[in-house]
C-alpha positions as a Markdown table, in Angstrom:
| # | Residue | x | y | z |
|---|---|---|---|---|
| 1 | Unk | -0.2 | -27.2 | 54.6 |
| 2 | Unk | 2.4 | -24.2 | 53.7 |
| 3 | Unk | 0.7 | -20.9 | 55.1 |
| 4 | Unk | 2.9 | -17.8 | 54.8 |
| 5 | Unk | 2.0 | -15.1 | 56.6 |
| 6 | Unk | 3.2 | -11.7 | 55.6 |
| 7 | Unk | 3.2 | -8.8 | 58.3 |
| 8 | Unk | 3.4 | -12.1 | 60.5 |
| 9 | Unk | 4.8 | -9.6 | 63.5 |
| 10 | Unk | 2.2 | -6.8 | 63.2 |
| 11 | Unk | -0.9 | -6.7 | 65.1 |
| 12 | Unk | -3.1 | -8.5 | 63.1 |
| 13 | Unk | -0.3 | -10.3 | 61.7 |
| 14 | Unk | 0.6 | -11.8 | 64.8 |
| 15 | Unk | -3.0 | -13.0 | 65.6 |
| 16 | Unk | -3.5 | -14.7 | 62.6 |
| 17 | Unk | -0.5 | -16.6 | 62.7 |
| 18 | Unk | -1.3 | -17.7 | 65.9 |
| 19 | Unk | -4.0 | -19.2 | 64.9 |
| 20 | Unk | -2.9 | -20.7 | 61.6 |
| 21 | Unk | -0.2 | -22.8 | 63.5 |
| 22 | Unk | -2.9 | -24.5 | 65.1 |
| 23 | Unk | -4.4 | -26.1 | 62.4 |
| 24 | Unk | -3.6 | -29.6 | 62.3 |
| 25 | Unk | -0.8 | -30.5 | 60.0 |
| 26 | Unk | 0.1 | -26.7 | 59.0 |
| 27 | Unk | 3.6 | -25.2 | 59.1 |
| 28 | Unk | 2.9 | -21.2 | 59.4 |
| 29 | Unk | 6.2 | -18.9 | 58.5 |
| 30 | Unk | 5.7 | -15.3 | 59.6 |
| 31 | Unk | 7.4 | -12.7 | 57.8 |
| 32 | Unk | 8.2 | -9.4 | 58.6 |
| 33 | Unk | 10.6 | -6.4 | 57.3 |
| 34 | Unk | 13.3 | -8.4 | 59.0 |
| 35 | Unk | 13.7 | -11.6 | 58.7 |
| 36 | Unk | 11.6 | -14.2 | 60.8 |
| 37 | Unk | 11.6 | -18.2 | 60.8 |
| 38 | Unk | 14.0 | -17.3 | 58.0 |
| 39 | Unk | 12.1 | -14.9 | 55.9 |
| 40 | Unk | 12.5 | -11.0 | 55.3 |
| 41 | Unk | 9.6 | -9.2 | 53.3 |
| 42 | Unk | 9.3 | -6.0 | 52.5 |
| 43 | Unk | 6.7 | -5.0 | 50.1 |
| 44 | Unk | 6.7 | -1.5 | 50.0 |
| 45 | Unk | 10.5 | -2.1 | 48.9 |
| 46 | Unk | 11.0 | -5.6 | 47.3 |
| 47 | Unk | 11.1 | -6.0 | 43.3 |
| 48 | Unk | 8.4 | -8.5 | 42.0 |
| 49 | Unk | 11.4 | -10.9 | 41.0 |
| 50 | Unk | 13.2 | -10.6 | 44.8 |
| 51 | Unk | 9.8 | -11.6 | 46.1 |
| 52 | Unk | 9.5 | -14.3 | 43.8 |
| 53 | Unk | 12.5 | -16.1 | 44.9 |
| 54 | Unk | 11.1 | -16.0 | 48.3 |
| 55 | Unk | 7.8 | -17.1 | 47.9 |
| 56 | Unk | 9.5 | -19.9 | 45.4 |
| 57 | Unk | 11.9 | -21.2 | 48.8 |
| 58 | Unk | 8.3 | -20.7 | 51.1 |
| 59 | Unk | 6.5 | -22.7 | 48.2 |
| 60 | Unk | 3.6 | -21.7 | 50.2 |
| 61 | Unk | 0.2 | -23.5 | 49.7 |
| 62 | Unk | -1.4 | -20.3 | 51.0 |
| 63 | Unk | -0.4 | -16.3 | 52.0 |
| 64 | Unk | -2.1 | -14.6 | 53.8 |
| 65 | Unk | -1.0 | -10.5 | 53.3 |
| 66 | Unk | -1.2 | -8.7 | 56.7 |
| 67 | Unk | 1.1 | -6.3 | 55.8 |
| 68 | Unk | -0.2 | -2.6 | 55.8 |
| 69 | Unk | 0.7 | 0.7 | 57.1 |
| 70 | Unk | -2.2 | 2.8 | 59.0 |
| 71 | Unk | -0.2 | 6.1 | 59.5 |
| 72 | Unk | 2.3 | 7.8 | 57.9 |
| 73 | Unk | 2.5 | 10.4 | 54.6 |
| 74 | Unk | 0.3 | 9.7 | 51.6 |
| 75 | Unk | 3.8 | 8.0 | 49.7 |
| 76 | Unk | 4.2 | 5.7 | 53.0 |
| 77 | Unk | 0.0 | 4.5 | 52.4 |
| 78 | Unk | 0.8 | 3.7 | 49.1 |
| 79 | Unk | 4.2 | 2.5 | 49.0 |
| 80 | Unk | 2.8 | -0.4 | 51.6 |
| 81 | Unk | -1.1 | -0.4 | 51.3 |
| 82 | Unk | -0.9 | -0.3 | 47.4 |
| 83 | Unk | 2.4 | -1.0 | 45.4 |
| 84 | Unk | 2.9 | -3.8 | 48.2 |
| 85 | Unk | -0.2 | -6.2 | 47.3 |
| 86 | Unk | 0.3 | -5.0 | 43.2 |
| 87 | Unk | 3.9 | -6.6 | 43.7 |
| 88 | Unk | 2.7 | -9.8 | 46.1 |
| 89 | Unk | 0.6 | -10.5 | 43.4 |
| 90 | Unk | 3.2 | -10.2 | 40.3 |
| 91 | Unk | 5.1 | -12.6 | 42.6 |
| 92 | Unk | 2.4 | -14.9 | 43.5 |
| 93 | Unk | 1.7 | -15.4 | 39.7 |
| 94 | Unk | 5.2 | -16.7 | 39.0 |
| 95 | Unk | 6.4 | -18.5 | 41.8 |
| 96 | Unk | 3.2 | -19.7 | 43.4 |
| 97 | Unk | 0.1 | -19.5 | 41.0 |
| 98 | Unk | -1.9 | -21.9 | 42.7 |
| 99 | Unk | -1.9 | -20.7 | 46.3 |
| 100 | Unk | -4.4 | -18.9 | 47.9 |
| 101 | Unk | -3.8 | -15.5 | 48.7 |
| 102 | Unk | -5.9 | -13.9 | 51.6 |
| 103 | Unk | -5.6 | -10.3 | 51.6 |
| 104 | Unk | -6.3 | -7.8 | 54.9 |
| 105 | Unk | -8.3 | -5.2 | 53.3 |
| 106 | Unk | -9.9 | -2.2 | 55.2 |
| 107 | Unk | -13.8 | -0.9 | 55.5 |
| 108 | Unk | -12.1 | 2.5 | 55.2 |
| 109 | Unk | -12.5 | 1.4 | 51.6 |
| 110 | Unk | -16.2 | 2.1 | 51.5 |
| 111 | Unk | -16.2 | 5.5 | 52.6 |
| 112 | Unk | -18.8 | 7.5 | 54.9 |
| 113 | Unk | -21.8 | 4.9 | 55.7 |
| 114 | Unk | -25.7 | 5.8 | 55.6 |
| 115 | Unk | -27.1 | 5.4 | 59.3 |
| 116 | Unk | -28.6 | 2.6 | 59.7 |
| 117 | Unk | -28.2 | 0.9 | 56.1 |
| 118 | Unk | -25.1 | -1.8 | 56.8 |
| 119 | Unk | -22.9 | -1.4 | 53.5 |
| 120 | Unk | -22.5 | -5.3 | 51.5 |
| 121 | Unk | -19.9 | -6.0 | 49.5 |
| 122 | Unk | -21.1 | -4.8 | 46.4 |
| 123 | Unk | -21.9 | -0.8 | 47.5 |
| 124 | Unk | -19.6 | 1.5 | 45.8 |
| 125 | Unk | -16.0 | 2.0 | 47.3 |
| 126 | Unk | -15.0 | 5.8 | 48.0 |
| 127 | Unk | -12.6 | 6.5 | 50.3 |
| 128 | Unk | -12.1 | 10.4 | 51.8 |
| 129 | Unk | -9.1 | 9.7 | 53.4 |
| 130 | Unk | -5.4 | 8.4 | 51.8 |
| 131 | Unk | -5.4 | 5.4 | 54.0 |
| 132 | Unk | -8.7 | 4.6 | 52.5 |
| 133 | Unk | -7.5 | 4.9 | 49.3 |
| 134 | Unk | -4.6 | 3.1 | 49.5 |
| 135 | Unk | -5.9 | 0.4 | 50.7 |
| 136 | Unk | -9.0 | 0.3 | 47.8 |
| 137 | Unk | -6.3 | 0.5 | 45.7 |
| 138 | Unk | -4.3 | -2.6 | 47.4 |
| 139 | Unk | -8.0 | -4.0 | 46.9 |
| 140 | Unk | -8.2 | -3.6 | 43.4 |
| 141 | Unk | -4.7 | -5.4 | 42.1 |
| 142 | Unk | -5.6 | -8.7 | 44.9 |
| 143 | Unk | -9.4 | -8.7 | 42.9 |
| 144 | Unk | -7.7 | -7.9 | 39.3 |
| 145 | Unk | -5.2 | -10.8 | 39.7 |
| 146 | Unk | -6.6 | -13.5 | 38.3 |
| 147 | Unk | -5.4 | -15.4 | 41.2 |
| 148 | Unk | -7.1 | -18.2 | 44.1 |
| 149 | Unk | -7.9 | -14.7 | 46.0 |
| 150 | Unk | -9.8 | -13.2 | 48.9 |
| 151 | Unk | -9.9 | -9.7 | 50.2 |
| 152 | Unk | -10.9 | -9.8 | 53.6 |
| 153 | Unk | -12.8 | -6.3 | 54.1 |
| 154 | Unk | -11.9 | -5.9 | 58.1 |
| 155 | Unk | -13.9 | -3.3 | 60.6 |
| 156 | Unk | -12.0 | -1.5 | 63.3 |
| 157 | Unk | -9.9 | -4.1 | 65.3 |
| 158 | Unk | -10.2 | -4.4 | 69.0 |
| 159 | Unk | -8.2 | -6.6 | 71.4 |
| 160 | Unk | -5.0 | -7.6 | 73.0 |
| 161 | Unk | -1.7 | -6.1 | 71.6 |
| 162 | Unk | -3.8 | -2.9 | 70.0 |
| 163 | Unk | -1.3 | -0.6 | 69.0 |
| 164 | Unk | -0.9 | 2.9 | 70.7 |
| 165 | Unk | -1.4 | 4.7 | 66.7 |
| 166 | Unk | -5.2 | 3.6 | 67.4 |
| 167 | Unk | -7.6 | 4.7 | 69.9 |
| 168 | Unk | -8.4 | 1.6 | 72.0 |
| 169 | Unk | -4.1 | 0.7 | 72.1 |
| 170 | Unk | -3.8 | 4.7 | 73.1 |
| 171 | Unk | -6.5 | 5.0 | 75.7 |
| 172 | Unk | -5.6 | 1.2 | 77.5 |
| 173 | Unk | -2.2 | 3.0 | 77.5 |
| 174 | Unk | -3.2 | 6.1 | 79.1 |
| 175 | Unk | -5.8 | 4.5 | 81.4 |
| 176 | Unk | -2.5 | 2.2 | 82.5 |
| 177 | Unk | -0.6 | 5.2 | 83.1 |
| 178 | Unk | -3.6 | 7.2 | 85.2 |
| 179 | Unk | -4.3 | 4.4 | 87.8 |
| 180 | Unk | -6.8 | 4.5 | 90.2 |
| 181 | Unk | -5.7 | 8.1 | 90.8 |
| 182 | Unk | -9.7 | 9.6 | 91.2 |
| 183 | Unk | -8.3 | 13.3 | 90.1 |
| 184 | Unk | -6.9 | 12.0 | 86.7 |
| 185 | Unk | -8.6 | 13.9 | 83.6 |
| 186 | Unk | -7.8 | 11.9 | 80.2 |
| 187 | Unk | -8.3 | 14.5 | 77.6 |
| 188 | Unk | -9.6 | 12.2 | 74.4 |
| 189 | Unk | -11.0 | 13.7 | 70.8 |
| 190 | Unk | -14.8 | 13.8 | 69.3 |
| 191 | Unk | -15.8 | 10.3 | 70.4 |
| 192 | Unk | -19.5 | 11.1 | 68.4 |
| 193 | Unk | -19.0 | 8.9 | 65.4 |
| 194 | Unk | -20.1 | 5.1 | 65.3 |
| 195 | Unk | -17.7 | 2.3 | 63.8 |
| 196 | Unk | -18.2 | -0.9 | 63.4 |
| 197 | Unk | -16.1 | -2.6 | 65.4 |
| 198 | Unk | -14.5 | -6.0 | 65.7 |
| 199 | Unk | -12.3 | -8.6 | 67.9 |
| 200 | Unk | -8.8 | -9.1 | 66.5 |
| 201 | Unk | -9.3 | -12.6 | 67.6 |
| 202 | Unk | -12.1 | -12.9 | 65.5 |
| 203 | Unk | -10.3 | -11.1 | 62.6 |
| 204 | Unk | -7.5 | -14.3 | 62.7 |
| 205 | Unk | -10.4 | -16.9 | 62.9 |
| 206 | Unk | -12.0 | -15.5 | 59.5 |
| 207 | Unk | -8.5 | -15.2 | 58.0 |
| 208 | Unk | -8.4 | -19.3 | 59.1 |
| 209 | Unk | -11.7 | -19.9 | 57.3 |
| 210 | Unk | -10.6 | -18.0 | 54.0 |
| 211 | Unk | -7.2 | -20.0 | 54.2 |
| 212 | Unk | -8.9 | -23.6 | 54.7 |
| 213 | Unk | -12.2 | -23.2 | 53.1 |
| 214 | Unk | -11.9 | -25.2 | 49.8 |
| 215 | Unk | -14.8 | -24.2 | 47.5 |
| 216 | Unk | -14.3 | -20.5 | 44.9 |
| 217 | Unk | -14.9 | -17.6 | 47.3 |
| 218 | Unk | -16.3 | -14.5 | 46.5 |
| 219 | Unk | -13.5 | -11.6 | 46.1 |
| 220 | Unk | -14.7 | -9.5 | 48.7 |
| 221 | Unk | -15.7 | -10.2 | 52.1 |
| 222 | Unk | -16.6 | -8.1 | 54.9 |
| 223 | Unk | -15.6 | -8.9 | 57.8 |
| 224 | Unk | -16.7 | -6.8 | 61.0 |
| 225 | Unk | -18.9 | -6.9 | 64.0 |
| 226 | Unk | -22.3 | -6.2 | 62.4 |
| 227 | Unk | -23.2 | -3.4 | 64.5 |
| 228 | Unk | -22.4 | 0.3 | 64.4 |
| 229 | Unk | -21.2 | 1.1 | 67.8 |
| 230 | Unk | -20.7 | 5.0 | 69.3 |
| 231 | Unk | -17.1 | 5.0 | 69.8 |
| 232 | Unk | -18.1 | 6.9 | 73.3 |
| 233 | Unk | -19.0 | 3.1 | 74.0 |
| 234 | Unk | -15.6 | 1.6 | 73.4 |
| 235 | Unk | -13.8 | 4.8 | 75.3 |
| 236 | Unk | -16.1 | 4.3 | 78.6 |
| 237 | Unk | -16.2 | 0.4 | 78.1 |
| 238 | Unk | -12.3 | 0.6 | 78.5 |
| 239 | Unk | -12.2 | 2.8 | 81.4 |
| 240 | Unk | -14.8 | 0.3 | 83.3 |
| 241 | Unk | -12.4 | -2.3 | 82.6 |
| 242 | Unk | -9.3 | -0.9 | 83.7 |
| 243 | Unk | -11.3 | 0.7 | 87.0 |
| 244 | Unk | -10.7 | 4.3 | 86.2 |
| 245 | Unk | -12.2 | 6.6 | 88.5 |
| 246 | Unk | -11.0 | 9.8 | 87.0 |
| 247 | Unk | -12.5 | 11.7 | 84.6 |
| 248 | Unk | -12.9 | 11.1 | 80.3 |
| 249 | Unk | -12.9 | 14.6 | 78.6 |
| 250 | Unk | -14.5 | 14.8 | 75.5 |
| 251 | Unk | -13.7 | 17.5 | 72.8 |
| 252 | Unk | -17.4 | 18.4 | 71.7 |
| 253 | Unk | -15.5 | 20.5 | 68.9 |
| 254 | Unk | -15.9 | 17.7 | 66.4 |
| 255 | Unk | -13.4 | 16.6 | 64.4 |
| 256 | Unk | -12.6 | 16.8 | 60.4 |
| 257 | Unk | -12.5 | 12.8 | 60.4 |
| 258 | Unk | -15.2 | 11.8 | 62.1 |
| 259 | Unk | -17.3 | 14.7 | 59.9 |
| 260 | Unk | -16.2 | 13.1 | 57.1 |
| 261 | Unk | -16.8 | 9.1 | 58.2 |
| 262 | Unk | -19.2 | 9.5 | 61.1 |
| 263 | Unk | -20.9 | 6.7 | 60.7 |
| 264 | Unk | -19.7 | 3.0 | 59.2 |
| 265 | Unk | -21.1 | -0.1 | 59.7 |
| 266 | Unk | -20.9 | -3.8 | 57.6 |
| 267 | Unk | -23.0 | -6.3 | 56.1 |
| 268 | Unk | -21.2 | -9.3 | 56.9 |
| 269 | Unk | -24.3 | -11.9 | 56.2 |
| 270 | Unk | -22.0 | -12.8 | 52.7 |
| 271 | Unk | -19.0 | -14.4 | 55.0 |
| 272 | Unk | -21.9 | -16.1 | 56.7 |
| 273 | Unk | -22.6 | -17.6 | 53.9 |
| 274 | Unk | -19.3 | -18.0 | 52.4 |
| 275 | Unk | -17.1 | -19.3 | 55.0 |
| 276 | Unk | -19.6 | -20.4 | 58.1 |
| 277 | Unk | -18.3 | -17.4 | 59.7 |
| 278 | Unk | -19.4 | -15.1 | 62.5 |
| 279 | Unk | -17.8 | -12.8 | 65.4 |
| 280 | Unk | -17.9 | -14.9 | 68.6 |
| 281 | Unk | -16.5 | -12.0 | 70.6 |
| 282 | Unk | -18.7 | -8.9 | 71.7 |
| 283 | Unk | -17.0 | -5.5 | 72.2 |
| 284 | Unk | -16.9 | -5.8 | 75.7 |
| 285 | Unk | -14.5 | -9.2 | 75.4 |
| 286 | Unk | -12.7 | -7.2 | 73.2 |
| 287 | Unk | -12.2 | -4.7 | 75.7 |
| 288 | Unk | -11.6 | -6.9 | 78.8 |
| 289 | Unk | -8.7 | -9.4 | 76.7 |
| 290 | Unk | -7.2 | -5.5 | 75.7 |
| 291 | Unk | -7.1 | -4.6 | 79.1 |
| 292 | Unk | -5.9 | -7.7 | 80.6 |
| 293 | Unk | -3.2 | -7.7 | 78.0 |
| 294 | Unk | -2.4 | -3.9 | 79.1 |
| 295 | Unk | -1.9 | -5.0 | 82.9 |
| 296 | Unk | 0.0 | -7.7 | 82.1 |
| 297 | Unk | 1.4 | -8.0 | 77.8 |
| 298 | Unk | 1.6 | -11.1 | 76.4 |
| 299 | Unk | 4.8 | -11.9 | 75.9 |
């Protein structure tokens, strides 16, 4: 089995493909910008006809879309989270119209949550932030395809190789830097809201599921933990971990993006269902392979 893997050196990216190559029988290529194993993709930049000489000389039997940008200005979100799925799948349709294409999607999609009430699959997307958007939009051309396709709908990611844009990559770095020093003071935003939040490791094994699972699947899936979690949790978690014995400041001031999204969390009973899939990994595994990979990176 031919399983591309698109944002193959990212963070997610490089998880999944991990795990992809050790399937029995697959040969995984990882793309990136630059090229890797022989293949360059850029989709916030490539023409639907450049891609589909690519994906023609992968002749993939699946893709799986990692690709995505989480920062940046609003034309950066879209050039990446939206144009670049829009053009995967003009692509896809001629040069590979029988693969299955597994798309990253985000639960920024859905918006601000209703305590308690996990949000399914079929609650109404709307996003209050551009990456949000974006990626709803990204969402939209993998669903309106008509191709084999899958949006994976993924919580927040914790684990090993977090990058430093995101709170759990940012404080392992900072709690790195700090040591055991008992007079440090780590100065952190409004930790008030509650996110659902999720392994990367288990991310990659869901990913694995889509890509090998045979039967129709259902165009959306959610994939997270299952349980919203005070992001106060994650922060002190962390610190246990890494044996901080300084001090976490909070600002109590709030902020405008937790206001807005202060509390998310997913139904994920559907990939259950659909794929024999569930998180193996609690948060605090999460946080113990984050820190372990902060002490010492895997290389």
């Amino acid at each position: 089995m031919r399983i591309l893997v698109l944002g193959g050196t990212g963070y997610l990216g490089r998880h999944v493909a991990e795990r992809l190559r050790a399937l029995p029988g697959a040969h995984v290529l990882a793309a990136g910008r630059s090229a890797t194993a022989g293949f360059g993709v850029d989709l916030a930049a490539d023409r639907p006809e450049r891609l589909a000489r690519t994906l023609a000389a992968a002749a993939p039997d699946a893709v799986v879309n990692c690709a995505g940008a989480t920062g940046g200005d609003s034309v950066t979100l879209a050039e990446v989270n939206a144009r670049g799925p829009a053009v995967l799948c003009a692509a896809l349709r001629e040069a590979a119209p029988t693969a299955r294409l597994v798309h990253l999607g985000s639960a920024a999609e859905y918006g601000p949550g209703t305590p308690d009430l996990p949000v399914t699959e079929s609650a109404p997307a709307c996003p209050v932030t551009p990456y949000g958007a974006t990626k709803l939009a990204g969402t939209l051309a993998v669903t309106s395809a008509a191709l084999d396709a899958v949006v994976l709908r993924v919580g927040n990611p914790v684990g090993p190789g977090a990058p430093v844009a995101g709170l759990p990559g940012r404080l392992a770095a900072l709690l790195r830097a700090a040591g055991p020093d008992p007079e440090a003071v780590l100065r952190l935003g409004d930790l008030s809201a509650h996110r659902d939040f999720v392994d990367v490791r288990d991310v990659a094994r869901a990913a694995e599921f889509a890509v090998t699972t045979p039967a129709p699947l259902p165009p959306v899936l959610n994939i997270g933990g299952g349980s919203a979690v005070p992001v106060r949790e994650l922060a002190y978690g962390l610190a246990r971990h890494a044996g901080f014995r300084g001090r976490l400041e909070e600002d109590t001031g709030g902020s405008a993006r937790s206001a807005q999204v202060s509390w998310q969390c997913s139904d994920i009973s559907a990939a259950a269902g659909a794929l024999g899939w569930r998180p193996a990994h609690r948060l605090d595994d999460a946080l113990a392979a984050l820190w372990a990979a902060t002490v010492e990176p895997v290389r």
